[in-house]
C-alpha positions as CSV (number, residue, x, y, z in Angstrom):
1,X,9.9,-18.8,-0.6
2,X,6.6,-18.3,-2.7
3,X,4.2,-16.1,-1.2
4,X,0.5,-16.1,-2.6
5,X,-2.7,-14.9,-1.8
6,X,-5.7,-12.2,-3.2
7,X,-6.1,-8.0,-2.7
8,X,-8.8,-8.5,-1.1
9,X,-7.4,-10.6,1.9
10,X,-4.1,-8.6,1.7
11,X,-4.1,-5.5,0.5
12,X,-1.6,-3.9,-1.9
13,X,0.0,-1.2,0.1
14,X,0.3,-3.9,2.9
15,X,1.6,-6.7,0.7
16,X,4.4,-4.0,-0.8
17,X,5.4,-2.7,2.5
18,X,6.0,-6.2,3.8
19,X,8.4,-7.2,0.4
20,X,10.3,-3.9,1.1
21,X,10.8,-4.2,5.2
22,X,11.8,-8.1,4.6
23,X,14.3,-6.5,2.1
24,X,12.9,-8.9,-0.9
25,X,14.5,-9.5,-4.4
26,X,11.8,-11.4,-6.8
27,X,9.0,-11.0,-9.1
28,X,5.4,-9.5,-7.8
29,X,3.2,-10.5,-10.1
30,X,-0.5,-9.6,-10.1
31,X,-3.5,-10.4,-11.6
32,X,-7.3,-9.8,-12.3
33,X,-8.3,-11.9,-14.6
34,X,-7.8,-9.1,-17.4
35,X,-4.4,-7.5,-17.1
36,X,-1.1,-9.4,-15.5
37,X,1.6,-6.8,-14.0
38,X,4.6,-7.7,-12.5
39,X,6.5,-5.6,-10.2
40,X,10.3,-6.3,-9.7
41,X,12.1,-6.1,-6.7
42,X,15.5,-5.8,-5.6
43,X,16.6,-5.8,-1.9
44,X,13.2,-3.9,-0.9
45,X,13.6,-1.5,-3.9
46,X,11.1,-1.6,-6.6
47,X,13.5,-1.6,-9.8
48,X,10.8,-2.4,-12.7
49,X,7.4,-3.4,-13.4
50,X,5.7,-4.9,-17.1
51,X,2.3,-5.0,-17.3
52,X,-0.1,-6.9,-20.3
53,X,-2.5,-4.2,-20.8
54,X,-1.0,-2.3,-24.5
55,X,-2.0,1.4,-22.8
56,X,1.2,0.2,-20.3
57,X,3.5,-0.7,-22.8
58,X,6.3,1.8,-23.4
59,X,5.3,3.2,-26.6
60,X,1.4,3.8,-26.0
61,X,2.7,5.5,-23.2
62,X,5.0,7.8,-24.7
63,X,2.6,8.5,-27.4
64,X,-0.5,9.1,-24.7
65,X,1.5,11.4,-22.7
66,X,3.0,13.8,-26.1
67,X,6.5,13.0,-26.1
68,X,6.6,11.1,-29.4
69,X,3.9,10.7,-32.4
70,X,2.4,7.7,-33.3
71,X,4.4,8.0,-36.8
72,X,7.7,7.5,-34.6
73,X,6.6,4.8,-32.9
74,X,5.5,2.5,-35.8
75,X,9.3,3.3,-37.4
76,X,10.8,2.6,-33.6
77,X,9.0,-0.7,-33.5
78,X,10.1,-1.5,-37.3
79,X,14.0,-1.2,-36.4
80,X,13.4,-2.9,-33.1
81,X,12.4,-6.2,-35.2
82,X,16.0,-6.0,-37.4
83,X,18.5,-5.2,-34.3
84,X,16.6,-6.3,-31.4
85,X,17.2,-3.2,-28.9
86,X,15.1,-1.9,-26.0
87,X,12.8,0.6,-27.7
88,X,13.4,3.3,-25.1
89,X,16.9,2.9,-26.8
90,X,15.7,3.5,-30.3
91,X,13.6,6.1,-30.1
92,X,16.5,8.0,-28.1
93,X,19.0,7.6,-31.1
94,X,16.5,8.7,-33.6
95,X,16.1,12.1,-31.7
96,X,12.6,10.8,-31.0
97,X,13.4,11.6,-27.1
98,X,15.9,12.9,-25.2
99,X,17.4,10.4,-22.7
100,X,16.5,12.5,-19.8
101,X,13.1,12.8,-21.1
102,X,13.1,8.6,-21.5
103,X,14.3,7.9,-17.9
104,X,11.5,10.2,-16.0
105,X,9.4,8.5,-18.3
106,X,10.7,4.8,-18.0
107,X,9.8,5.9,-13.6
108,X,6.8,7.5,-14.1
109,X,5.3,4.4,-16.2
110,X,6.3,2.0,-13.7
111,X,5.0,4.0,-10.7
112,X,1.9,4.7,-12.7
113,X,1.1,1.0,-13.8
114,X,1.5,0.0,-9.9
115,X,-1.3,2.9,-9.0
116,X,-3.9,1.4,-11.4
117,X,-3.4,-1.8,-9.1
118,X,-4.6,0.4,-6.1
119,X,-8.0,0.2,-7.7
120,X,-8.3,-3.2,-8.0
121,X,-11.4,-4.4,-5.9
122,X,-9.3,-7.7,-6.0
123,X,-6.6,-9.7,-7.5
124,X,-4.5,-13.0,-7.6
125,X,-1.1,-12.5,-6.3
126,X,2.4,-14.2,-5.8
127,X,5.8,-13.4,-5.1
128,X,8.5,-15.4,-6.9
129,X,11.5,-15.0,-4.6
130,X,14.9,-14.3,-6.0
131,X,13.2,-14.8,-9.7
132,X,14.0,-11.4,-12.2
133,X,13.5,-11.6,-15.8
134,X,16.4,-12.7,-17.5
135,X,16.3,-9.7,-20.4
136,X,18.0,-6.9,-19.7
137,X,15.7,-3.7,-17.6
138,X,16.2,-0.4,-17.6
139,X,17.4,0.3,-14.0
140,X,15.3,2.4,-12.3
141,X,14.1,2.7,-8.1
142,X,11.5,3.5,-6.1
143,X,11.2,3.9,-3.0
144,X,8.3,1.7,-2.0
145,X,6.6,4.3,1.0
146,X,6.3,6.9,-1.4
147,X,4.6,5.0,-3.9
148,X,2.5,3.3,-1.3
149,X,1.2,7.5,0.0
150,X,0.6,8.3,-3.7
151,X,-0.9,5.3,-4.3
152,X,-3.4,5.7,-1.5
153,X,-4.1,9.7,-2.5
154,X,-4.6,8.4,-6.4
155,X,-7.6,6.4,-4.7
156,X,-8.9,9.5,-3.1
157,X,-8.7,11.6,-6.4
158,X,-10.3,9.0,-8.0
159,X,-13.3,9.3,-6.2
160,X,-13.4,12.9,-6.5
161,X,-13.0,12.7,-10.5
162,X,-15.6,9.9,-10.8
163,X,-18.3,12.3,-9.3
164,X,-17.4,14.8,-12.7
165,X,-16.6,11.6,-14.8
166,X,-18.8,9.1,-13.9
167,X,-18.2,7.3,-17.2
168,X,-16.5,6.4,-19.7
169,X,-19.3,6.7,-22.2
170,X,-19.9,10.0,-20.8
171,X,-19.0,13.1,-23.5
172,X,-16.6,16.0,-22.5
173,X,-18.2,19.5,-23.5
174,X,-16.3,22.5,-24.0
175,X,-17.5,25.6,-22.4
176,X,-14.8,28.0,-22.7
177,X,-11.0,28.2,-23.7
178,X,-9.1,25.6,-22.4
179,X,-6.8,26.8,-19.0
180,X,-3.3,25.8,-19.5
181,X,-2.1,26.2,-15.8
182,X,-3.7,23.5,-15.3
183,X,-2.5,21.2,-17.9
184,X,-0.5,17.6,-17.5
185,X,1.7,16.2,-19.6
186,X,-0.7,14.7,-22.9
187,X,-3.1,17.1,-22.0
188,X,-3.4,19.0,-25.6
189,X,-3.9,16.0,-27.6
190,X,-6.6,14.8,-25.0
191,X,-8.1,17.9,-25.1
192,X,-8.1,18.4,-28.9
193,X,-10.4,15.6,-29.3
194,X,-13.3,17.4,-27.5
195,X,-15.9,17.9,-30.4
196,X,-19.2,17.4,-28.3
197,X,-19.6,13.7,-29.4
198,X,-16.8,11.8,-28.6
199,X,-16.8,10.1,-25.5
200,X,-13.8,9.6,-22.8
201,X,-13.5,6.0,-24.0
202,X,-13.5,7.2,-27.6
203,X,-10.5,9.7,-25.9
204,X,-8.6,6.6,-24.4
205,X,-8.4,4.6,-27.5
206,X,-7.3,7.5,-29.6
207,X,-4.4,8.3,-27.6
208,X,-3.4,4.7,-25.9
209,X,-4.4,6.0,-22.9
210,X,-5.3,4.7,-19.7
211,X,-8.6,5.5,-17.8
212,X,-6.9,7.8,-15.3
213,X,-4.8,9.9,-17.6
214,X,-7.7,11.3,-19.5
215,X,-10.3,11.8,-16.6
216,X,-7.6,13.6,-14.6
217,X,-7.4,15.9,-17.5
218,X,-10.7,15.9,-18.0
219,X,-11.5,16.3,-14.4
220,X,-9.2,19.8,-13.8
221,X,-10.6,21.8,-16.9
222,X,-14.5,21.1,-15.3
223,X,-12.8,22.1,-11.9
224,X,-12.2,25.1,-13.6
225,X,-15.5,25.6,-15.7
226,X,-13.6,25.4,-19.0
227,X,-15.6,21.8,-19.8
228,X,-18.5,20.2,-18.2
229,X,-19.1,16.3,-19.2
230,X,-22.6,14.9,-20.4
C-alpha cells in the first residue's frame, strides 16, 4: 500500500510515528521541491535515510564535522570509481577513520538529515511499502520516538539560535578567545573561519556544512560572549 500526502496536512512526527506503530518496511521519501530524502524502514525501525542535498552526502559530512580532510576525501572518492565500494568502507581502510568513529557517524547523519525535515514548512510525501533500495546499506537503527523528541526540541533550538543568527548573510564577530567547553564536533574549523567578513553562508560552503551545524556553533560561543554576529 502507497501512502501519500503533504507536511502540512500531516505532520512529520505524526506520519513517522504512524510507519513505526503499523510496524512498516518501505521507502519514505520526502520532498520540497529542492532536496529529495528518503528514509528507510524496516519493521517500524528506521534503518537508513539518503538525501539529495551534497552537505548530506557521506563525505561532506565527515569533512564538515572534522573527522577527515577534504584531501582524503577527493583520494576516497578516486578509489571508489576503480573498485566500486561504499565510501564509509574506503576511507576506513585507508586509516582515514576508525570504524567506530564511521558507524556513530553513519547514525548521527541519518538522524540529522531527518531533523532538517522538521523544519520544513511543507513537503510532498509518499511511502513505498515493502520497497528498499536494492544496493547494499550500512545497517544502522533508530528508534523512531526518540528521534521524533529530538526532532521536536531541534525545532525549539532553532528558534532560539535564529534570534542570535537571524541570517545567513549575517557575519560572526569575535570578541574574545573561543570557549572550548562548549564546542561540537567541527567546531574548530567553523570557528577558524571567523575573520570579521565572512558570513555564516560563506562558513557553510567552506566546510560542506549544513545550516544548523554552523549556527549551533555559532550560536553557543555568543551564549557565552566569546562572538557576537553582525
Amino acid at each position: 500500500m502507497s501512502i501519500t500526502g503533504n507536511l502540512k496536512t500531516m505532520e512529520l512526527a505524526e506520519l513517522l510515528q504512524w510507519l513505526s506503530g503499523a510496524m512498516k518496511t518501505g521507502t519514505l521519501v520526502v520532498e520540497n521541491g529542492k532536496v529529495t530524502k528518503q528514509i528507510f524502514f524496516r519493521e517500524g525501525l528506521i534503518v537508513s535515510s539518503a538525501s539529495t542535498d551534497p552537505k548530506e552526502h557521506l563525505g561532506a559530512f565527515l569533512v564538515s564535522h572534522g573527522f577527515i580532510t577534504d584531501a582524503e576525501l577527493d583520494q576516497a572518492i578516486r578509489m571508489q570509481k576503480s573498485n566500486k565500494m561504499l565510501l564509509g568502507k574506503i576511507l576506513s581502510t585507508i586509516g582515514a577513520i576508525s570504524d567506530q568513529d564511521l558507524n556513530r557517524m553513519l547514525r548521527f547523519k541519518a538522524e540529522e538529515s531527518i531533523y532538517d525535515v522538521f523544519s520544513w514548512p511543507e513537503g510532498d510525501f509518499r511511502f513505498l511499502d515493502q520497497q528498499l533500495p536494492s544496493d547494499s546499506m550500512v545497517p544502522i537503527s533508530i528508534d523512531v520516538t526518540g528521534l521524533v523528541l529530538e526532532g521536536m526540541q531541534r525545532m525549539d533550538e532553532w528558534r532560539q539560535i535564529r534570534e542570535v543568527v537571524p541570517s545567513l548573510h549575517s557575519v560572526p564577530v569575535a570578541v574574545g578567545s573561543f570557549d572550548e567547553k562548549v564546542m561540537t564536533e567541527g567546531a574548530p574549523q567553523i570557528l577558524s573561519l571567523i575573520d570579521d567578513d565572512r558570513t555564516v553562508a560563506d562558513s557553510c560552503k567552506l566546510t560542506h556544512s549544513g545550516d544548523f551545524h554552523v549556527c549551533r556553533i555559532l550560536y553557543r560561543q555568543v551564549r557565552v560572549g566569546r562572538l557576537k554576529v553582525v
